[in-house]
N, C-alpha and C positions, 0 to 999 in steps of 0.2 A: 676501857670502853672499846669494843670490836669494830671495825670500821664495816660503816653501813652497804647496805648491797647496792649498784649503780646501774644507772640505766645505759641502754645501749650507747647512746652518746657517749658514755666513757669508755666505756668497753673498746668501743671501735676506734675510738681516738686511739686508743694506748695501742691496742694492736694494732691497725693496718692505720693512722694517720692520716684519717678520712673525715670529711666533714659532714655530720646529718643534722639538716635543720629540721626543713617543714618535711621532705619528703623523704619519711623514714623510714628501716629496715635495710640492709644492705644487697643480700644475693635477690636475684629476679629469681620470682617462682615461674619465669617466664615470661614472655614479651608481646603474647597476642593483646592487642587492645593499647596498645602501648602509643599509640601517637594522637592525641586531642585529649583534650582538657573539660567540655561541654557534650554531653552526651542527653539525645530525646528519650523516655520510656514513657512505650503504648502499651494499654493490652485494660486501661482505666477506663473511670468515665470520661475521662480529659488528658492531653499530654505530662506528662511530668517529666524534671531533668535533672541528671546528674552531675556537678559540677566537683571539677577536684581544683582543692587551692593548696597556695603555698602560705605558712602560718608566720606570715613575716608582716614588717610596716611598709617597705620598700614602696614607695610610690606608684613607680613603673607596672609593680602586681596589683594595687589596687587600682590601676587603670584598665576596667574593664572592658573588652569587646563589645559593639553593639549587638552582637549575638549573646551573650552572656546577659547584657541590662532588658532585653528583651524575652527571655526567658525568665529572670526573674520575675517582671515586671506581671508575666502571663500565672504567676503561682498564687496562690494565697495563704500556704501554709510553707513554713522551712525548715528543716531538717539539719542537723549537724554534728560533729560526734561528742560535740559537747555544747551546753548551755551557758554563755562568757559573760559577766555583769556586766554593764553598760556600760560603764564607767572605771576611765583609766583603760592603759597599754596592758601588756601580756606582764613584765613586773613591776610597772608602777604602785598594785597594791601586793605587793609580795615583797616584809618588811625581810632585809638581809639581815636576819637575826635568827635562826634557825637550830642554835646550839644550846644544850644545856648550860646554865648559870655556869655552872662549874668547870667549863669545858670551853677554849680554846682552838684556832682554826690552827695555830701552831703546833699545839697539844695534838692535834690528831696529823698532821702531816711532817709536822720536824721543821728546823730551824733552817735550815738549807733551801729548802722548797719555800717556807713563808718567808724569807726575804725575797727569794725569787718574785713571789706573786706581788710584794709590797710595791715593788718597781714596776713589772706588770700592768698592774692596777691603773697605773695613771694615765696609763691611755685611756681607761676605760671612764676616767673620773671617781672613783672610785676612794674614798679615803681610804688611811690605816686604820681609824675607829668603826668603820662598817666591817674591814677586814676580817676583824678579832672575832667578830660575832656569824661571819658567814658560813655555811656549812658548805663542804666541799662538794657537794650535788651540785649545789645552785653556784658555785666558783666554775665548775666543768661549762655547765649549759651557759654561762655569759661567756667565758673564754672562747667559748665555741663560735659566737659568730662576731659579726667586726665590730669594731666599737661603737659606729653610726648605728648601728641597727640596733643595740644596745642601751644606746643614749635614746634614740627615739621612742625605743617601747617604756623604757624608764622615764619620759618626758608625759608621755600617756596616750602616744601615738597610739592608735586601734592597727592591731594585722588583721590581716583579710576575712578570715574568718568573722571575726567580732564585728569590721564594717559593716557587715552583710546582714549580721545579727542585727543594729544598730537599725540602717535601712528596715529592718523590714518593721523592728518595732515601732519608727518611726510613720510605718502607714500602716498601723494599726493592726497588722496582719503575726500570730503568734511562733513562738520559737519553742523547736523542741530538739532534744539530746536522744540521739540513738545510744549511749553508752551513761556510766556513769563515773565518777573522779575513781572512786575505788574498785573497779574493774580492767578499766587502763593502768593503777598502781601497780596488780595484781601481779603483770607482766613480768614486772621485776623481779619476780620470785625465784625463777631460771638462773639467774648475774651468781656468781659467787662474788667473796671479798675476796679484796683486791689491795696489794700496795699502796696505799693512798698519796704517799708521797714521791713514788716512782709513775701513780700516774697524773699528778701534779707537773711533775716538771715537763714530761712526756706532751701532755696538753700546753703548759705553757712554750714548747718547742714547735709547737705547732701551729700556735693562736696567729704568728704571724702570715701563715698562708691563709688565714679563716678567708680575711676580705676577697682573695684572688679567686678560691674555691667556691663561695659566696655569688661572686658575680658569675661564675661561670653555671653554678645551678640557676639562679634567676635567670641566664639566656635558655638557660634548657626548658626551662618554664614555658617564660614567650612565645620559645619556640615551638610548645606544647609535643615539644622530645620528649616524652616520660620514659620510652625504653632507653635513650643514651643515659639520662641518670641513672638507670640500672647497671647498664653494662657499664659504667665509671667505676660503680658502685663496687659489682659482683667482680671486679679486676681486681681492683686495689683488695678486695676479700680475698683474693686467691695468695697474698700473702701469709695468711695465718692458718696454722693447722693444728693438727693435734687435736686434743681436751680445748686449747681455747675457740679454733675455728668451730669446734662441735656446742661449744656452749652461745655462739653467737649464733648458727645453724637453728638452733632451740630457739635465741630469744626472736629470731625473724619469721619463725612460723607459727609462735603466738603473737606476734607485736602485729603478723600481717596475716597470715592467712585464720589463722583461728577469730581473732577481730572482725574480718571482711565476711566470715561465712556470720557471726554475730550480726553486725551491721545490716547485712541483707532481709536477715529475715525479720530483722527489726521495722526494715522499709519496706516490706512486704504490707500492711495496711496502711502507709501512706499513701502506695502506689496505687491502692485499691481505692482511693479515696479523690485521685486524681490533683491534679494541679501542686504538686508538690515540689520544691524545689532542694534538693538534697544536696550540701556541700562535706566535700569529706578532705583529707590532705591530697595531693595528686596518689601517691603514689599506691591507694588502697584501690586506684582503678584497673591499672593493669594485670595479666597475667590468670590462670585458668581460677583461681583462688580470687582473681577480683573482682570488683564490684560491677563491674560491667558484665561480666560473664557471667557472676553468680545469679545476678537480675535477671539474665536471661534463661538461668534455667530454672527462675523460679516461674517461667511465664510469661514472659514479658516479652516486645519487642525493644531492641536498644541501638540505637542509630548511631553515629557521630554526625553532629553541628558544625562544634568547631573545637 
């Protein structure tokens, strides 16, 4: 069995040992637009806004600005880059069972690395019989952030996104998807295979910085720094070259700017429709390729709030 192709999260682990949660893609296509989080677009029959969130349960983020509860509050329709069931965290319905019958989480990474991860694991609560059954995608993307954050979306915490989604079905007002599951997968197409058990251990070398790297993007959040995660980001890139820097190079300008120019013209009849309140991760805001720029040369006026 060929080991599957991986999303950037691994990719960029293995090479530059870097953490991408919610706010993803690595080099800055640039930094204009890069500081606020809440953004006004005019040019409808009524204000609409832009919000960029982090795709986390973290409290602190779901603790909205009264400029934020107030813009929503003025919409009546929401926008997002995807449509999240109601019910349950980001894996609480995402059974860690993801291998064929026949096939082994040992069997595809070696006996070396799945001991390693068996110990691992227990931070995460994690037993050895969900182990067997995990697929090494979904082993990267938990390894990746710290184990609270982990525990609470598997407990059925809602991250921010889906709160928001929740809110609004909750007062009766409808949700709709700018994208769909299988054109965000499509992304992946760029990743070649990969070592799977060299970028195992790789990740699990790493997992212990998740939490530190974790707290420091949630301040850059708050702080609604959107350009210093970039330039965190586009630093610690500047370690890898070659064929791999060039094949992450590829996957950040379809995972951000080919998305963001999609995304816009997707919100281009919400906008026209006015009252709209469009949430997307932060970091498809900034930069000439972003959504704030892109909105404005579709027509629009685009302000920052906050």
């Amino acid at each position: 069995m060929t080991a599957p192709r991986l999303r950037l999260l691994v990719v960029l682990v293995v090479l530059s040992l870097m953490l991408v949660l919610s706010i993803r893609g690595a080099a800055a296509s640039g930094q204009m637009n890069g500081q606020g989080v809440l953004w006004r677009v005019t040019g409808g029959p009524a204000p609409s806004y832009l919000f960029g969130t982090m795709h986390v349960t973290d409290e602190r983020v779901l603790r909205l600005a009264p400029e934020v509860f107030d813009a929503f509050d003025s919409c009546n329709h929401f926008v997002f880059e995807l449509v999240i069931p109601p019910d349950g965290g980001l894996w609480s319905t995402v059974p860690l069972d993801g291998l064929p019958n026949n096939v082994t989480l040992s069997d595809l990474i070696g006996s070396e690395a799945y001991d390693r991860v068996v110990v691992h694991a227990t931070r995460y609560g994690i037993s050895t019989a969900e182990l067997t059954r995990i697929h090494p995608l979904d082993l990267f993307s938990i390894f990746g952030q710290p184990p609270g954050e982990w525990q609470r979306s598997r407990q059925g915490w809602a991250f921010l996104d889906q709160a928001l989604q929740n809110e609004a079905r909750a007062q009766g007002k409808p949700v709709y998807a700018l994208e769909t599951i299988a054109e965000q997968l499509a992304v992946d197409n760029v990743l070649p295979e990969i070592d799977l058990s060299a970028a195992v251990i790789a990740m699990l070398d790493y997992s212990f910085q998740a939490e530190a790297d974790f707290e420091t993007l949630v301040q850059d959040y708050l702080a609604r720094n959107i350009t210093a995660v970039f330039e965190r980001e586009a630093a610690e890139l500047s370690i890898v070259s070659g064929k791999d820097r060039a094949i992450i190079e590829e996957y950040n300008r379809q995972s951000l700017d080919v998305r963001n120019i999609r995304m816009a013209d997707r919100s281009v009849k919400f906008l026209n429709a006015g009252k709209a309140f469009i949430a997307v991760g932060a970091a498809h805001l900034p930069g000439e390729t972003g959504l704030v720029n892109q909105i404005r040369l579709r027509g629009f006026e685009v302000e920052r709030v906050y």
